[in-house]
C-alpha positions as CSV (number, residue, x, y, z in Angstrom):
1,X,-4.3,3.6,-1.0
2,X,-2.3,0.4,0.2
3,X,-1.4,-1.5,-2.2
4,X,2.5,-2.1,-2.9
5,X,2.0,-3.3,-6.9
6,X,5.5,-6.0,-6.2
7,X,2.8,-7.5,-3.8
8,X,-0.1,-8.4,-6.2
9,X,2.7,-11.2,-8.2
10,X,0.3,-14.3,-8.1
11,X,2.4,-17.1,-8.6
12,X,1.5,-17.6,-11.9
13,X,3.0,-14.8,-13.3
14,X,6.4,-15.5,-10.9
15,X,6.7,-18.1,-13.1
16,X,5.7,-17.3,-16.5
17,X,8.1,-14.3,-16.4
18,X,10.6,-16.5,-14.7
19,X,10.2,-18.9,-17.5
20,X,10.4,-16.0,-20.2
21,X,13.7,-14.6,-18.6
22,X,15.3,-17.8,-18.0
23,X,15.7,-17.7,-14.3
24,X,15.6,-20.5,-12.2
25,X,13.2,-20.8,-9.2
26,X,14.0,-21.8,-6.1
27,X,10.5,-23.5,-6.2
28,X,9.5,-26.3,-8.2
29,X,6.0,-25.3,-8.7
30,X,3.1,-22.2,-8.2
31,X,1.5,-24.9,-5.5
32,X,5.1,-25.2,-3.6
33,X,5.4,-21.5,-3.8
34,X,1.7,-20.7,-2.5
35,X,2.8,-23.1,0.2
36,X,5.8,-21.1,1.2
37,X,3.3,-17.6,2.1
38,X,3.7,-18.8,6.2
39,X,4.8,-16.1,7.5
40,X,5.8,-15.4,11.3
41,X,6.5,-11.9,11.1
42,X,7.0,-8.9,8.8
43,X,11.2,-10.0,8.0
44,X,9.7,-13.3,6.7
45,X,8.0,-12.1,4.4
46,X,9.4,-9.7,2.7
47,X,12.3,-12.3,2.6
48,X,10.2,-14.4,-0.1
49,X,8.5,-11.1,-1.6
50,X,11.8,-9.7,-2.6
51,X,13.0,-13.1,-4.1
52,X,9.7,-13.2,-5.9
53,X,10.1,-10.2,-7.8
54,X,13.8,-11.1,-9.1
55,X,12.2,-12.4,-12.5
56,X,11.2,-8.6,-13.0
57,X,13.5,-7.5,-15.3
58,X,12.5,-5.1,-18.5
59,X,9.4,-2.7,-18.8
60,X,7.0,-5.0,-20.4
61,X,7.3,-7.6,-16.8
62,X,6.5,-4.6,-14.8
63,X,4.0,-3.1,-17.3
64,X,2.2,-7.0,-17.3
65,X,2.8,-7.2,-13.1
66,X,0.3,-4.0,-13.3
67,X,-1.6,-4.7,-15.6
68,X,-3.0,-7.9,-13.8
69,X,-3.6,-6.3,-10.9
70,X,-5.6,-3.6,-12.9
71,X,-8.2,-6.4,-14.4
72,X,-8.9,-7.7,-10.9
73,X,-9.2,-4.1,-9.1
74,X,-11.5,-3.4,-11.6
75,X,-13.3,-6.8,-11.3
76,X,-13.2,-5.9,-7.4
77,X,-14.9,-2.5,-8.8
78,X,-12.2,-0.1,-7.5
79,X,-12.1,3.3,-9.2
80,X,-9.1,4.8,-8.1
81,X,-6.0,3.4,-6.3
82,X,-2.8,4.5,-5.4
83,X,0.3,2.1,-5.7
84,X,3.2,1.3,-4.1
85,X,6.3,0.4,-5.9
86,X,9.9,-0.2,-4.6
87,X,12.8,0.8,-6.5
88,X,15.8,0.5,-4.6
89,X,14.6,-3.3,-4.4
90,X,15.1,-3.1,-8.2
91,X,17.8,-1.1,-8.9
92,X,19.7,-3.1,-6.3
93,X,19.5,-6.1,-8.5
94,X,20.6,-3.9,-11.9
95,X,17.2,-2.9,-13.0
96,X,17.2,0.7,-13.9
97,X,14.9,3.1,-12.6
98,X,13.7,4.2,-15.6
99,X,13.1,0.3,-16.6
100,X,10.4,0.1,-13.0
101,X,9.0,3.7,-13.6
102,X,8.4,3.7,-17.4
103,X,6.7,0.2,-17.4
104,X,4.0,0.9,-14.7
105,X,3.4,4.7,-15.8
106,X,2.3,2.3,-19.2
107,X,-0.1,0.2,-17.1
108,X,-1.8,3.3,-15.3
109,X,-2.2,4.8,-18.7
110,X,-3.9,1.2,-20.1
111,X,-6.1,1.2,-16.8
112,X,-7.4,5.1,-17.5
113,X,-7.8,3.4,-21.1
114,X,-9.3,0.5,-21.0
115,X,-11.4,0.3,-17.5
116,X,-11.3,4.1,-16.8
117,X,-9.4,3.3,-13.5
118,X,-7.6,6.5,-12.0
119,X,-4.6,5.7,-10.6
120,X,-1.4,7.4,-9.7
121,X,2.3,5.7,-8.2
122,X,3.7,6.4,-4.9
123,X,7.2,5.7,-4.8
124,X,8.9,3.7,-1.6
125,X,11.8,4.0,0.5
126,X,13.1,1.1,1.7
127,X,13.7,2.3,5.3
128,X,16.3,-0.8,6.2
129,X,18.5,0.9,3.5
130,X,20.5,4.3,4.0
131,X,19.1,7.7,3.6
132,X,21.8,8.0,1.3
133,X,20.4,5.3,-0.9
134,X,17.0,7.3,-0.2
135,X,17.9,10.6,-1.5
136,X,19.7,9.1,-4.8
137,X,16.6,7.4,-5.1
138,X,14.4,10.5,-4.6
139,X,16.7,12.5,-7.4
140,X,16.4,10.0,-10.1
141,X,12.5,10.3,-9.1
142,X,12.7,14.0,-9.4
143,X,13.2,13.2,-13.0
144,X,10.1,11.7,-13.6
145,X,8.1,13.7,-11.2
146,X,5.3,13.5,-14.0
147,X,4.5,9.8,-13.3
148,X,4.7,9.8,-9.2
149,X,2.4,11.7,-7.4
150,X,3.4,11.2,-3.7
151,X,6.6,9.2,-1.6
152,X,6.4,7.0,0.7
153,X,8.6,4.9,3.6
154,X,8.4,0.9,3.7
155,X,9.8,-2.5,4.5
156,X,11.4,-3.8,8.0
157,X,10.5,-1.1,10.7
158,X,11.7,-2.4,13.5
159,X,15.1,0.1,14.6
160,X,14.1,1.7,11.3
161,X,12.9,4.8,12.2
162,X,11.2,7.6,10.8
163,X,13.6,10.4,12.0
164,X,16.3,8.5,9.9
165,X,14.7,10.0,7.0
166,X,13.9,13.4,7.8
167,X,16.2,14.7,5.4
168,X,14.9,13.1,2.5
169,X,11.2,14.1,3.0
170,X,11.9,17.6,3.2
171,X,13.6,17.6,-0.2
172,X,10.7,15.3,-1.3
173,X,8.3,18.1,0.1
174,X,10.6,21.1,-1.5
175,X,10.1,18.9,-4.8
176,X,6.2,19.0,-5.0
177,X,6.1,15.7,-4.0
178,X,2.8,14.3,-1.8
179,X,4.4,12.1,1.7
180,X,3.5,9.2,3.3
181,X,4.6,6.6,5.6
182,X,4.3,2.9,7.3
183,X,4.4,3.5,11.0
184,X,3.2,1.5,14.0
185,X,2.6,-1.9,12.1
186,X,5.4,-3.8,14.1
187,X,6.8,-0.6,15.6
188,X,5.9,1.7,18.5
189,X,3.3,4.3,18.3
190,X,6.1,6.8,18.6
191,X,6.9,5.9,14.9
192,X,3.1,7.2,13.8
193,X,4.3,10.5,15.6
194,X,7.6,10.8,14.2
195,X,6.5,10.4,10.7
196,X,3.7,13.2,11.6
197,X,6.0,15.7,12.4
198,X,9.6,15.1,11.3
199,X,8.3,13.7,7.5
200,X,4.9,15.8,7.6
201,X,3.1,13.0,6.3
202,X,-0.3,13.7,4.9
203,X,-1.4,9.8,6.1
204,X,0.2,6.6,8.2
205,X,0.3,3.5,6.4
206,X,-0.9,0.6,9.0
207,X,-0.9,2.8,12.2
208,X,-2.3,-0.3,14.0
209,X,-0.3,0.4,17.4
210,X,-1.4,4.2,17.6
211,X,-4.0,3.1,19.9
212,X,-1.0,2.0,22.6
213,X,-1.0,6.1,22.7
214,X,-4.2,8.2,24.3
215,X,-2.7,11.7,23.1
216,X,-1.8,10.5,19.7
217,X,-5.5,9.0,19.1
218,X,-6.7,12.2,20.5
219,X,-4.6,13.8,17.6
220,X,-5.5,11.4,14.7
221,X,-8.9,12.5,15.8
222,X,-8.2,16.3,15.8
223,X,-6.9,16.1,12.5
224,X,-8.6,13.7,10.9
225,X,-5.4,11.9,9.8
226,X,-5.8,8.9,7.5
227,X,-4.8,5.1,8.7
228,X,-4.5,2.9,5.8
229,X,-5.2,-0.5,7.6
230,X,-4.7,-3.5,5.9
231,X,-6.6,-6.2,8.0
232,X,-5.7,-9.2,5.9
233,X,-2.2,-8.4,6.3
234,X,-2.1,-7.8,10.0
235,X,-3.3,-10.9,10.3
236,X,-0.9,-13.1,7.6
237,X,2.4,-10.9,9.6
238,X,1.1,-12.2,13.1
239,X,0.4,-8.5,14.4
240,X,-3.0,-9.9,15.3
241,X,-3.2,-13.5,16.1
242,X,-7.1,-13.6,15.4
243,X,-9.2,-11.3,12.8
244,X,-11.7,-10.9,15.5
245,X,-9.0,-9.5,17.8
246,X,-8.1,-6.1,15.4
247,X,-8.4,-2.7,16.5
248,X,-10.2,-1.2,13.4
249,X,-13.5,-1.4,14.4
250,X,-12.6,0.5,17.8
251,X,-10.8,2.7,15.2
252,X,-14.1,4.0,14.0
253,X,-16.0,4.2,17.1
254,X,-13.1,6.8,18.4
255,X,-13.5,8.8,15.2
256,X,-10.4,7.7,13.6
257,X,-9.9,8.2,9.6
258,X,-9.6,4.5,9.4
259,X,-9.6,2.9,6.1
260,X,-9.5,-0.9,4.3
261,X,-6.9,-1.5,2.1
262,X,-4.9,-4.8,0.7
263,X,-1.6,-4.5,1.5
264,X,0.2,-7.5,-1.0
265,X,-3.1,-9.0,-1.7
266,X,-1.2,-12.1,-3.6
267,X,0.8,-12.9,-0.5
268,X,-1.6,-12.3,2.3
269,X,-4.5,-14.3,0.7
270,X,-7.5,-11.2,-0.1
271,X,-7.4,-8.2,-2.2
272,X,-9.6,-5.4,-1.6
273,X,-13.0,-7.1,-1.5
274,X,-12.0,-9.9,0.8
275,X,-10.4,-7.1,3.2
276,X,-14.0,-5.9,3.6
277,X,-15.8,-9.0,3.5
278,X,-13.8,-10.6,6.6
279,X,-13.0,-7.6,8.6
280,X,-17.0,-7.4,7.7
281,X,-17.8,-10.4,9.3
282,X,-14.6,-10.8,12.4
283,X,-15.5,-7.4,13.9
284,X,-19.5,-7.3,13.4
285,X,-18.8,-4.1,11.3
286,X,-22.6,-2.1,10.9
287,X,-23.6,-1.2,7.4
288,X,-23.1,2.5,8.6
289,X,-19.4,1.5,9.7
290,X,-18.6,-0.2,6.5
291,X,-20.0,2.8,4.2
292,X,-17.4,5.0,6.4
293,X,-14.7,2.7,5.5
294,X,-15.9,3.4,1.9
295,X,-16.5,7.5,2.4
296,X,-12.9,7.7,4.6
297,X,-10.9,6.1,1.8
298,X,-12.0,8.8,-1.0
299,X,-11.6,11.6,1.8
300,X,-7.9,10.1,2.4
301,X,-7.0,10.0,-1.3
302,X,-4.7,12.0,-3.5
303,X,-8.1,13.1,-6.0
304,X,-9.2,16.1,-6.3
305,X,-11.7,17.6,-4.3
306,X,-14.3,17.4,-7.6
307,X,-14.1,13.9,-8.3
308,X,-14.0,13.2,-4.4
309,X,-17.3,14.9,-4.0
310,X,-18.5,13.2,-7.4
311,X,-17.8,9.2,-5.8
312,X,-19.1,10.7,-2.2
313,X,-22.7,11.5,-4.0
314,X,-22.5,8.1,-5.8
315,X,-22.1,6.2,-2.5
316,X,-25.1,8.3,-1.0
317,X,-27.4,7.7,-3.6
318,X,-26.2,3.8,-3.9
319,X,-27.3,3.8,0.1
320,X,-30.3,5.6,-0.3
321,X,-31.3,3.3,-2.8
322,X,-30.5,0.1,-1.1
323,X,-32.3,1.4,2.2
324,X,-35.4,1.9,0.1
């Protein structure tokens, strides 16, 4: 459910594509560019992620982005997932809309296809950018409100906040369209709360720092709000300086919809599996706190209640087995 699609470009594709649309690299090689993933903060990365995905530039580069990342989610053995994508980072560049929207919409069709992988898009706001741009954005959207299920708000938080884009959720939410939001990753907790009440989110992306805030934990655990937490990440960006030193296991033990997700898997060194393995391992996580992870991501997704119910058996009887 956190998983921005610009953020699964291995290398090797960054320069296969480059190569194929004659764009120069500032890199010489995929081993120089694997070098370049230190990163001392959120702004540093997403400095090299947005100069990676430059050598996107027809339907077929984001249709074969996709598509990579659908053979190793289902080699991982995800069933469903729900992607990020940026467009404003694209149509910034002269990329059209239609170009981003119509080549990944092929690649979630393939994935239903060929692996019988649900998935659906979620469609980003860059929040360093102006609600302006956000609500041009959102109307070309509206066009092809067939391929995006849901909205969401990314990229540098800090004095980005929520609020600024108030405007443009409620014509999201008068559209049909599902919200979400990154909150508390690098900013305050006060950013989870805004996005909860002036965007009427239906789940924070990160949330990490909510726990800074006694009365909005007690809320999250009211309603039973969904944090997206992407462990690997956290710890790439420098918001924890040791795995072992994350929040998400004391997450769970407050009775916090936490979940495990990837984040940019090819930037931040794990994709799904590895999330779990070394959160797994860093935090001592119990089998029963592990299979909660597992049960709280299906609750938190965009499916429908039948095929929720149908994966939440299939995890019960898959635990019931291995106890026995």
């Amino acid at each position: 459910m956190h998983l921005h699609i610009e953020g699964t470009f291995e290398p090797e594709l960054i320069f296969s594509l480059a190569q194929k649309n004659n764009i120069a690299l500032k890199y010489k090689s995929v081993e120089e560019l694997r070098q370049a993933y230190q990163f001392s903060d959120l702004q540093s990365f997403l400095d090299i992620y947005y100069a990676g995905m430059s050598v996107l530039r027809d339907e077929s580069d984001f249709t074969e982005l996709a598509n990579a990342y659908f053979a190793r989610a289902q080699a991982d053995g995800v069933v469903h997932a729900e992607l990020f994508f940026d467009p404003q980072a694209h149509t910034s560049r002269g990329v059209s809309f239609e170009t981003v929207v119509n080549g990944l919409d092929k690649a979630v069709k393939a994935a239903q296809a060929t692996y019988g992988l649900s998935s659906s898009l979620i469609m980003c706001f860059l929040r360093d950018m102006s609600s302006q741009s956000a609500m041009e954005t959102l109307e070309l959207a509206i066009q092809h409100q067939d391929k995006i299920q849901a909205v969401g708000l990314d990229s540098a938080e800090r004095g980005n906040p929520p609020s600024k884009f108030t405007a443009v959720f409620e014509r999201a939410i008068a559209a049909g369209f599902l919200t979400v939001a990154h909150a508390g990753e690098e900013g305050p907790p006060e950013y989870v709360t805004e996005a909860l009440d002036k965007l009427k989110v239906s789940r924070i992306d990160h949330g990490v720092r909510s726990l800074e805030d006694d009365k909005l934990v007690a809320r999250l655990v009211k309603e039973q709000i969904p944090l997206t937490v992407c462990p690997l990440s956290n710890l790439k960006l420098k918001v924890v300086q040791e795995l072992s030193q994350h929040n998400l296991k004391k997450m769970l033990e407050l009775g916090i919809m936490a979940t495990i997700n990837s984040d940019d898997p090819a930037y931040f060194g794990g994709y799904i599996n590895q999330n779990y393995f070394e959160a797994a391992r860093a935090l001592a996580l119990t089998d029963e706190q592990i299979i909660r992870l597992a049960q709280n991501s299906i609750h938190a997704s965009f499916i429908d209640k039948q095929q929720k119910q149908i994966y939440l058996d299939s995890i019960a009887k898959q635990f019931s087995l291995a106890s026995s």
